[in-house]
PATORRO-494145 format. One record per residue (C-alpha): x, y, z; residue in three letters. Coordinates in pm, whole numbers, plus 50000, padded with zeros to 5 digits. Example, Ala and Ser with C-alpha at 12.3 -4.5 7.8 and 13.67 -1.06 7.14 Angstrom:
<recs>
512304955050780ala;513674989450714ser;
</recs>
This chain:
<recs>
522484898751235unk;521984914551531unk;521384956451588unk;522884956551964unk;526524957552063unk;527524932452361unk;526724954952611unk;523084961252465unk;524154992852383unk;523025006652023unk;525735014851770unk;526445045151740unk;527155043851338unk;523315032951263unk;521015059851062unk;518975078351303unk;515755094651275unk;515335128251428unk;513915125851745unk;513785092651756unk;516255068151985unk;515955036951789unk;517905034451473unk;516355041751136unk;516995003151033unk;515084993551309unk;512145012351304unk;511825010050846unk;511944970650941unk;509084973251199unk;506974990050922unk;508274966650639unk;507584936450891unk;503744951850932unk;503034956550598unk;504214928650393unk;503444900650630unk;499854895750844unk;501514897551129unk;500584919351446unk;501914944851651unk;503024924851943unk;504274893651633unk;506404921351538unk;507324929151907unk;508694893051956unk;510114894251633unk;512284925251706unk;513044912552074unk;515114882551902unk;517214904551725unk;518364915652032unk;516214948852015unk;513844958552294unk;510804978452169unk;506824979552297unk;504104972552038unk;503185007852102unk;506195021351976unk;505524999051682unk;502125015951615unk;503775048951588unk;506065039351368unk;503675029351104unk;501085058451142unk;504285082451192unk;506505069350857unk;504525047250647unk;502495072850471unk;506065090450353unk;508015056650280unk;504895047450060unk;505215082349870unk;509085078049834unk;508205043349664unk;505785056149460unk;508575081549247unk;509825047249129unk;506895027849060unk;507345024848651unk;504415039648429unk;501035023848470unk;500035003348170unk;497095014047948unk;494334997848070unk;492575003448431unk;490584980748564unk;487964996548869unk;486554977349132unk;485194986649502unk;484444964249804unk;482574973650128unk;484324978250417unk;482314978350750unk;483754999351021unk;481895002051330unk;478924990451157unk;478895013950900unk;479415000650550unk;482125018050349unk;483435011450004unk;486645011449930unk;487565018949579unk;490655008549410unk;492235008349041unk;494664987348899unk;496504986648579unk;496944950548353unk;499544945748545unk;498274941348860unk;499594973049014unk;497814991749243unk;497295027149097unk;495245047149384unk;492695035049628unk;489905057849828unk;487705050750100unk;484275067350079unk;480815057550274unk;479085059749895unk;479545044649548unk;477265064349346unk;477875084649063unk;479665118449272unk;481595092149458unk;482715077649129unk;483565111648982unk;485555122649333unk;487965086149299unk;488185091748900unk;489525127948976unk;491885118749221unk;493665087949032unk;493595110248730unk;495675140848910unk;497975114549116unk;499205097148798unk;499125124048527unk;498195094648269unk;495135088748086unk;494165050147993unk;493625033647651unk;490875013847815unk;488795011948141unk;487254979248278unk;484634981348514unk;481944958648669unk;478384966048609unk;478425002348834unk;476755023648661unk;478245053448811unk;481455039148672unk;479905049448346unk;478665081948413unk;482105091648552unk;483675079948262unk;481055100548009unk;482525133748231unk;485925129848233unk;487405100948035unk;484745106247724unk;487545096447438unk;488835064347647unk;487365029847549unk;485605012947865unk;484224979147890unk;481404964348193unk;481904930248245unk;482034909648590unk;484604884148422unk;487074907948264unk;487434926048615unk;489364899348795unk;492264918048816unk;491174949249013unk;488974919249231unk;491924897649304unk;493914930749428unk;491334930549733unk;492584900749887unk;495684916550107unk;493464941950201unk;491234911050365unk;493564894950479unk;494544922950704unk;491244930850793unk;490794899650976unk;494434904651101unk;493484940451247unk;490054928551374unk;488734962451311unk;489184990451154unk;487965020551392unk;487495048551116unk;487325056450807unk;490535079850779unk;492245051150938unk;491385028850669unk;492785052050372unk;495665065350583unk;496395025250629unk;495915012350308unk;497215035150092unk;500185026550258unk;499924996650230unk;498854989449894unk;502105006649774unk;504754989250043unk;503084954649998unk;502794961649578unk;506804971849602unk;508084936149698unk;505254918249527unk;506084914649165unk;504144893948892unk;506194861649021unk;504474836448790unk;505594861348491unk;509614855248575unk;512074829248559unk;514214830248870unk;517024849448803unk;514534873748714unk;512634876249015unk;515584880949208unk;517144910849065unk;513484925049078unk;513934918549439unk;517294928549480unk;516034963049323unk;513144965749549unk;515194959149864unk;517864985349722unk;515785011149634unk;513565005050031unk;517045009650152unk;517915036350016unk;514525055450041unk;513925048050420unk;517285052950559unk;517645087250469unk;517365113850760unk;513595124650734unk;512875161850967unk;509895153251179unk;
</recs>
């Protein structure tokens, strides 16, 4: 499949975004291309150029900081309901030599609820990521698992007092095992140059990468392809609308 005519021309029956000259299928590939796969800006570049489409790496980078934040929202209205135990885990993140921790929840599932970047993990850090994944999900748990945080608990004391939780390093693999994209791209990015990149970048990501990466293991094959089908129908149909810019 190619997106140019034989003249190099581009069709003039392809979605476009306002304001922008490349075609919407172009540019939600780009950011699909980025965020499931490590791959970098200029991979993507040479990817894109043997498709017959020619595009800078720069253009790229837009692309992702311009639409990936509202693709990832439009996914998220069809993410099904989180199951009813959470499991809360946070990793340092060192960004220009600065540690941060990002925080991230997960349901038993292995779906990524909400992450947050913060430069602390005590107890008012705890409290500020426990208030945010409680008002973006409108849900409260059956059960928390944590590691041995203690801020963990006091944050679950203030807010989730009537929800079960259980501390233990060996029950928490799930939210632990979430972290590895999120390393992997790390090393792919080199850097990370700020702290509102990170969370403007990952929250993207955790939601496009989480769309196309069902429980695999879980399904026979027929079954994990019309999960796939579904997640390539409903990207489709979410980023090829006409978004105002």
């Amino acid at each position: 499949m190619r997106w140019l005519g034989q003249a190099g021309e581009i069709p003039s029956d392809l979605t476009k975004y306002p304001g922008y000259r490349f075609p919407a299928e172009v540019i939600h590939h780009a950011v699909w291309l980025y965020h499931l796969f490590s791959l970098s800006l200029r991979d993507i570049e040479l990817i894109l150029a043997g498709r017959g489409m020619v595009v800078s790496h720069e253009s790229i980078r837009r692309w992702y900081l311009r639409f990936g934040a509202d693709f990832a929202a439009k996914l998220r209205k069809h993410r099904p309901r989180p199951g009813d135990a959470w499991h809360l885990d946070e990793v340092f993140l060192k960004i220009n030599g600065d540690l941060q921790y990002l925080w991230r929840a997960v349901d038993q599932n292995g779906i990524v609820l909400d992450i947050l970047v913060q430069d602390r993990r005590n107890a008012t850090a705890s409290r500020r990521f426990f208030k945010r994944l409680l008002a973006g999900l409108k849900y409260k748990p059956r059960r928390l698992i944590t590691d041995g945080l203690r801020s963990c608990g006091a944050a679950h004391r203030d807010l989730l007092p009537k929800v079960g939780h259980r501390t233990s390093r060996y029950l928490n693999n799930r939210a632990e095992n979430s972290h590895r994209p999120t390393r992997r791209r790390e090393r792919q990015m080199q850097r990370i140059k700020s702290p509102e990149q990170a969370q403007r970048f990952l929250s993207a990501h955790s939601m496009i990468y989480g769309h196309f990466r069902p429980r695999r293991h879980l399904m026979t094959a027929d079954q994990y392809r019309r999960v796939r089908d579904k997640a390539f129908r409903i990207w489709r149909q979410e980023t090829c609308v006409q978004a105002s810019v």
